[in-house]
C-alpha positions in Angstrom: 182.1 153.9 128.7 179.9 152.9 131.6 178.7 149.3 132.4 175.7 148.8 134.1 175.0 145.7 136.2 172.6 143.0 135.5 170.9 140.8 138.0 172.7 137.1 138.0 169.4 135.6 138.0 168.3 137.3 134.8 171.5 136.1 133.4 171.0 133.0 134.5 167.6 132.5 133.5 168.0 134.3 130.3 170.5 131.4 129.8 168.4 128.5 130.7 165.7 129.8 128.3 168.2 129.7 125.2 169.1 126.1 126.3 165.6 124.9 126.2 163.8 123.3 123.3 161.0 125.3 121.4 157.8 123.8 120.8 155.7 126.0 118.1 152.1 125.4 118.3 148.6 127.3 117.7 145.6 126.9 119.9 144.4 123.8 118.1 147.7 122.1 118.2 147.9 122.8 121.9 144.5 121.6 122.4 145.0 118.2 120.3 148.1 117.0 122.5 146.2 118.0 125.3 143.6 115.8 124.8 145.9 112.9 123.5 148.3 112.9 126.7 145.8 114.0 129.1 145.5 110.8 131.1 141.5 112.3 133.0 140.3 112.2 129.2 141.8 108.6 128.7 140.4 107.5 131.7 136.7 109.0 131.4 136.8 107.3 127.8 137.5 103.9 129.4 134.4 104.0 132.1 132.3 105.4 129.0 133.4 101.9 127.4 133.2 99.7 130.3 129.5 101.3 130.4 128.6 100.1 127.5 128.8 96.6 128.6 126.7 96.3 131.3 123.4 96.6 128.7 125.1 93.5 127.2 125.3 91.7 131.0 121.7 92.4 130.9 120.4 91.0 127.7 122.6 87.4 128.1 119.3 86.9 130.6 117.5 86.8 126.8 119.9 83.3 125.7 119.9 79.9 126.7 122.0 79.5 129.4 123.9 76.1 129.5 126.3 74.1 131.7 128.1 70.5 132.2 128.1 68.4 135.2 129.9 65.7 136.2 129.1 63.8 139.5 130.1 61.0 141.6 128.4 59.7 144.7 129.7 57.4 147.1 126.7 55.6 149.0 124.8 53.3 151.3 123.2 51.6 148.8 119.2 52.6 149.1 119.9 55.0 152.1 117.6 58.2 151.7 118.5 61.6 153.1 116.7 62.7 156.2 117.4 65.9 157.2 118.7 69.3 155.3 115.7 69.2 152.8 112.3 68.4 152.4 112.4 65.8 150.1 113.9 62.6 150.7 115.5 61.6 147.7 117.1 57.9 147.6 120.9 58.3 146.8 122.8 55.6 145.2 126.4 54.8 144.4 126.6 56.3 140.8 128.7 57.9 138.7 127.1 60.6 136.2 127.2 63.3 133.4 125.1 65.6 131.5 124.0 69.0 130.3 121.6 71.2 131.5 119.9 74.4 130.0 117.7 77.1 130.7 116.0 80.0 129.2 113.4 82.9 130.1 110.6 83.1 128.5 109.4 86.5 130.3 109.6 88.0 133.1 107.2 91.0 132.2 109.7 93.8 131.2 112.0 93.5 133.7 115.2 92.7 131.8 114.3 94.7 129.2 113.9 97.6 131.4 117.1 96.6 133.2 119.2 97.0 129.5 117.1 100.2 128.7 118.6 101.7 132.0 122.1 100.4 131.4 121.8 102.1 128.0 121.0 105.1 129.3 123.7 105.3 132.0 125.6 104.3 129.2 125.0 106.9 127.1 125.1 109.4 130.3 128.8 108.3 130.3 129.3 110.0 127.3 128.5 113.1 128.3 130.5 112.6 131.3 133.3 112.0 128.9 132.5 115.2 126.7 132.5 117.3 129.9 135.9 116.0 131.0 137.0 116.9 127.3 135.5 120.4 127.8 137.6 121.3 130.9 140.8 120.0 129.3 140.4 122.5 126.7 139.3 124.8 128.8 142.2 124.8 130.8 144.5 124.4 127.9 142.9 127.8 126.5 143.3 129.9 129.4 146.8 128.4 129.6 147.9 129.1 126.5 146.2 132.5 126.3 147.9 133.0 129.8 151.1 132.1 128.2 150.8 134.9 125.8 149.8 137.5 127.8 153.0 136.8 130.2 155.4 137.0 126.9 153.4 140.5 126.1 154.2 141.7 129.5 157.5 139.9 129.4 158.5 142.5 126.3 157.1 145.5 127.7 159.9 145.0 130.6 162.3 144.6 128.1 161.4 147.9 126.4 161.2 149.4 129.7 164.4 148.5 130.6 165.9 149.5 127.7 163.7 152.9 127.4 164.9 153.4 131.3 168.5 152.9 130.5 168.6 155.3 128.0 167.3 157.9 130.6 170.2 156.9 132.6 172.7 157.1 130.2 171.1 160.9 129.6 170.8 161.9 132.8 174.5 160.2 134.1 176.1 162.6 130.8 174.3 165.8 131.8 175.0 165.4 135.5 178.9 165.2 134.2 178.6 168.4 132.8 176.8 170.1 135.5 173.2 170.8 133.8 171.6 168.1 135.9 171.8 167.1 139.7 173.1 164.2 141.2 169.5 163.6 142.5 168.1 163.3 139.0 170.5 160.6 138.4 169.4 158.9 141.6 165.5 158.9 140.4 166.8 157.5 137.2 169.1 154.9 138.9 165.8 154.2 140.9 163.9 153.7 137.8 165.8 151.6 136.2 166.0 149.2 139.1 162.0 149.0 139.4 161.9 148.1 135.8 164.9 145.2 135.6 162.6 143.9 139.4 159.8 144.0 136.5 161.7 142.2 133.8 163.1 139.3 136.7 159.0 139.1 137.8 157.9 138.5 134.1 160.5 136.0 133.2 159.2 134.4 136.7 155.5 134.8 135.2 156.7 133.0 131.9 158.1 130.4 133.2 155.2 129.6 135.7 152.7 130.2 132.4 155.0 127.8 130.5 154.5 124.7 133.2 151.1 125.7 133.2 150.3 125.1 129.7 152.8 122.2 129.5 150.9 120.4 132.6 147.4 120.9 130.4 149.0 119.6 127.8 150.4 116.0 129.5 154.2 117.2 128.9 155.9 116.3 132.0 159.4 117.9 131.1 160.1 121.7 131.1 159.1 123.1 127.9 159.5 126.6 126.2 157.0 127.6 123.4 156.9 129.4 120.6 153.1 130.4 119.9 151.3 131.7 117.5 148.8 134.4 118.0 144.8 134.0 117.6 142.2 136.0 115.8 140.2 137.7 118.1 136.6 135.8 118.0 133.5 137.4 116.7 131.4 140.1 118.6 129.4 139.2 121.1 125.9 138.9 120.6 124.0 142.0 122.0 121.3 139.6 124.6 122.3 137.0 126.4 119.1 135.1 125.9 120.2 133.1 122.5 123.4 131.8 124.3 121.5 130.5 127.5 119.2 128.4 125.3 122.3 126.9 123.8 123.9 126.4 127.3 120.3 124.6 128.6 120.7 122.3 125.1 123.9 121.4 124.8 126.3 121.7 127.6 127.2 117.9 128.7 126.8 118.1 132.1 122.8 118.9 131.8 122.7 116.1 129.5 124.4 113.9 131.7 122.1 114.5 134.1 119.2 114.1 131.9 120.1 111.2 131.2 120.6 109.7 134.5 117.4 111.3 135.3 115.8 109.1 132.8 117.8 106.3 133.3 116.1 106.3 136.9 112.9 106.9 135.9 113.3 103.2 133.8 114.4 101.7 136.4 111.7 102.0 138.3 109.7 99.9 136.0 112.0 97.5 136.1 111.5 97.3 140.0 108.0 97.6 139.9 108.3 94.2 137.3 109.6 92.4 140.5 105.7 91.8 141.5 105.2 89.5 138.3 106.2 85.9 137.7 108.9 84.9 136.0 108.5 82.0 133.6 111.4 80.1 132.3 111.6 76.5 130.9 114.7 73.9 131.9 115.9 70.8 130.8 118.6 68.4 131.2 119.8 64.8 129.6 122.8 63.2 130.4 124.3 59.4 130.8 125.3 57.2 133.9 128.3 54.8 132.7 128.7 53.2 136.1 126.1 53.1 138.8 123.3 50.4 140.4 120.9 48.4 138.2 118.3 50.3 139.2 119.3 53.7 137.9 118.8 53.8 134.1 121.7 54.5 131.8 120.7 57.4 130.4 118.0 60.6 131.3 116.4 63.4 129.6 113.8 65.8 131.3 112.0 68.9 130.3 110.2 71.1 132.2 108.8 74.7 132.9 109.0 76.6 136.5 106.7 79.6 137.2 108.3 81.6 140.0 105.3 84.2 141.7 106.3 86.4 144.3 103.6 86.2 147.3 105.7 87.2 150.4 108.8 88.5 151.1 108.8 90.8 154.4 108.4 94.0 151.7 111.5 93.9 149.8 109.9 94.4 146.3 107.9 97.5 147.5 111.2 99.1 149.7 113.2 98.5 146.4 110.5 100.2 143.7 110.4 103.5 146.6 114.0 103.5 146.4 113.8 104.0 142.5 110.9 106.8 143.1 112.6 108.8 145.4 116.1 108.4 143.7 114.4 109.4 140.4 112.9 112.3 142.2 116.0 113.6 143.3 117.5 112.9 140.0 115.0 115.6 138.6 115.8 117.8 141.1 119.4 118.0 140.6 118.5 118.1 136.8 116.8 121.9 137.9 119.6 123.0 140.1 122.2 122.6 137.4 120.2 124.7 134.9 119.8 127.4 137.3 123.6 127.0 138.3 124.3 126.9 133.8 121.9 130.4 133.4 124.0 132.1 136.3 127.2 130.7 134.7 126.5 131.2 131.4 125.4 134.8 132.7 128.8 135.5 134.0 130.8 134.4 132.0 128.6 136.5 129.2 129.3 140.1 131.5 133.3 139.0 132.0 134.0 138.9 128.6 132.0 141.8 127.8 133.8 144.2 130.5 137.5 142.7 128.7 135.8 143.9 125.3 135.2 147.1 126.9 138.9 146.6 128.2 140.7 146.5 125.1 138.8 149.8 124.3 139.8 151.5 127.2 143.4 150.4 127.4 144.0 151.4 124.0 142.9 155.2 125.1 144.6 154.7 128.2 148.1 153.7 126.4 147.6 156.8 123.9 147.2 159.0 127.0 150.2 158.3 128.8 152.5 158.0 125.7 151.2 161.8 125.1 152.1 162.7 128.6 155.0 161.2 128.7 156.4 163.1 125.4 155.3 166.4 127.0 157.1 164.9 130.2 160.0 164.4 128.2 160.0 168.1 126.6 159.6 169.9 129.7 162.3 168.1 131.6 164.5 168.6 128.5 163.8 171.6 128.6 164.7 172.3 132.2 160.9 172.8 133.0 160.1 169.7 134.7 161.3 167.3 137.7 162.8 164.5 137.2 159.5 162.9 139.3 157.3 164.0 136.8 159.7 162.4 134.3 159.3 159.3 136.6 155.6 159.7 136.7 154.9 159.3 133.0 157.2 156.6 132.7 155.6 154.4 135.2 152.1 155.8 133.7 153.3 154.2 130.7 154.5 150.9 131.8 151.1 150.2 133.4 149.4 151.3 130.2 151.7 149.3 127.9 151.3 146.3 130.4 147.3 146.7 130.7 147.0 147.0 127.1 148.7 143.7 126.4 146.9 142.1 128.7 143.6 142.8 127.8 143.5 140.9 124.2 144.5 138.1 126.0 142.3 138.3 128.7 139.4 139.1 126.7 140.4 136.0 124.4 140.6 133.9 127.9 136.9 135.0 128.8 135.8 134.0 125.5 136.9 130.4 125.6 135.3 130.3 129.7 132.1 131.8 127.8 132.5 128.7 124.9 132.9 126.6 127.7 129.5 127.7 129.2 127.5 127.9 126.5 128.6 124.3 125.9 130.3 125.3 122.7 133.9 124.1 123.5 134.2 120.7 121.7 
């Protein structure tokens, strides 16, 4: 009986693994905690909230505004103020209280342009919110699609392992009896090192695909997982063009910007209101319980104030340019995220066609070397080949084994980037 060693650390790790809790989950599972832990998608729906109430800070401008005031003044009787004003009002020894009010009547648009803008931004928020709800599944996708490609990989070490073991075991008998050399059993000894390095790197590449997904999901413990696989999506469509008029419609970062873009434009209205009066009425009543004879008990007055701008050193005009040129750049930005979406989009479109392609090619590629390495196998069986050739298809394999289990995953990967650009990941 011969006992072959195994690394500690696979041991080890082997055994942490069986200690661990599973989690089972399909994509949409892993997306939905994703976006219920994530705390960037809890946070972007808070400022999309908190956006929605500066329209309201706006239209209180529309109601009566109303307050209370209670005042006591200690006087020489008669004295009149003389400096600090241009009135000279007498003041008295009093004591006083009352309510006062005031409402707009207009002020030519410019509130109502002001909560047309906020609504905007407002809304603009939302797709800020859908965007940040985009990358986390995004990220969650290529995680978990990640994930599976390292556990495909992870089993074709195994296999490796086991399929290089059995060579040994071959080889070690034959070199007993004299039909093979001790150098054929060093090549095989060799062999079956490279593959258990291959098994330790895999395990390594779990593990590190593991925290991935679990950080994209909000799990801060160490997870393992169990996860189903996906259907592969439908074909591509042959042109490009139908996807990038999708991307230009509906991915949320070009409406974001469009709406900021118009959100500016509005506000520039609203500045340019700034040259108009403002007309508002105000009126107070109230009573005096202790003060001179002369000051009546109680007093009431109504009244309306026209406020026109005539002069003020150019602040009006310096704050409507702002607005234009801030608009102007808003548009601008607005263009250089389309052309940045059609050379995404574009991308993204080409990537997952070539891992189409891949899963083609790899398939050939893994029937090829499993042929060579049976006719590998016979010849050295039958004392016709090396032991490198031997060697030679077995590696040939592995890499075909590993690149065909990658390239589902990978092509599955490039299809959720491609959802992603095409604004089609919700």
């Amino acid at each position: 009986m011969r006992v072959f060693a195994v690394p500690i650390g696979l041991l080890l790790l082997e055994a942490t693994l069986s200690a661990q809790p599973v989690m089972r989950l399909t994509l949409a599972e892993a997306q939905r905690q994703a976006l219920q832990n994530n705390p960037q998608y809890s946070s972007a729906k808070f400022i999309a909230a908190a956006a929605y109430q500066v329209p309201n800070q706006y239209k209180a401008a529309y109601q009566p505004n109303m307050f209370g005031s209670f005042t006591g003044v200690g006087a020489d009787s008669g004295s009149r103020l003389a400096a600090g004003a241009l009135n000279n009002p007498v003041v008295y020894d009093r004591l006083g209280s009352g309510l006062s009010m005031s409402q707009m009547i207009t002020d030519f648009g410019r509130t109502s342009n002001l909560v047309a803008t906020a609504k905007l931004r407002a809304q603009s928020q939302d797709q800020a919110t859908e965007t940040t709800r985009a990358q986390i599944l995004l990220v969650t996708g290529r995680a978990y699609f990640n994930l599976l490609r390292a556990n495909a990989v992870l089993k074709v070490a195994n296999e490796t392992v086991n399929a290089r073991q059995l060579v040994v075991d071959q080889i070690s008998a034959l070199a007993e009896s004299k039909m093979r050399s001790t150098l054929d059993v060093t090549f095989a000894r060799y062999n079956l090192s490279d593959a258990k390095l291959l098994a330790v790197q895999a395990q390594n590449d779990v593990k590190a695909a593991e925290a991935e997904l679990a950080t994209a999901m909000g799990l801060p413990g160490e997870t393992s997982f169990e996860l189903q696989e996906e259907a592969l999506p439908a074909p591509l469509p042959d042109k490009v063009n139908d996807l990038l008029r999708e991307a230009l419609q509906d991915r949320p970062e070009v409406k974001d910007l469009r709406l900021q873009q118009s959100a500016d434009e509005r506000f520039i209205r609203a500045e340019h209101a700034l040259y108009f009066p403002s007309i508002g009425m105000v009126g107070t009543a109230g009573i005096v319980p202790s003060g001179e004879a002369v000051i009546p008990g109680r007093y009431g007055a109504v009244g309306m104030n026209i406020t026109i701008p005539i002069f003020n050193g150019g602040l009006f005009r310096a704050r409507q340019t702002e607005a234009e040129l801030r608009a102007k750049a808003a548009a601008q930005n607005v263009s250089d995220l389309e052309n940045r979406v059609v050379r995404d989009v574009r991308e993204a479109y080409l990537n997952a066609n070539t891992a189409a392609d891949r899963m083609t090619l790899t398939l050939e590629l893994l029937n090829q070397a499993e042929q060579s390495l049976d006719l590998a196998k016979t010849r050295f069986d039958a004392g016709l080949g090396t032991i490198v050739e031997l060697s030679q298809a077995q590696l040939n394999l592995t890499t075909a084994q590993i690149a065909n289990a990658s390239a589902k995953y990978d092509y599955q990967a490039q299809r959720v980037a491609l959802d992603y650009q095409t604004g089609a990941l919700r």
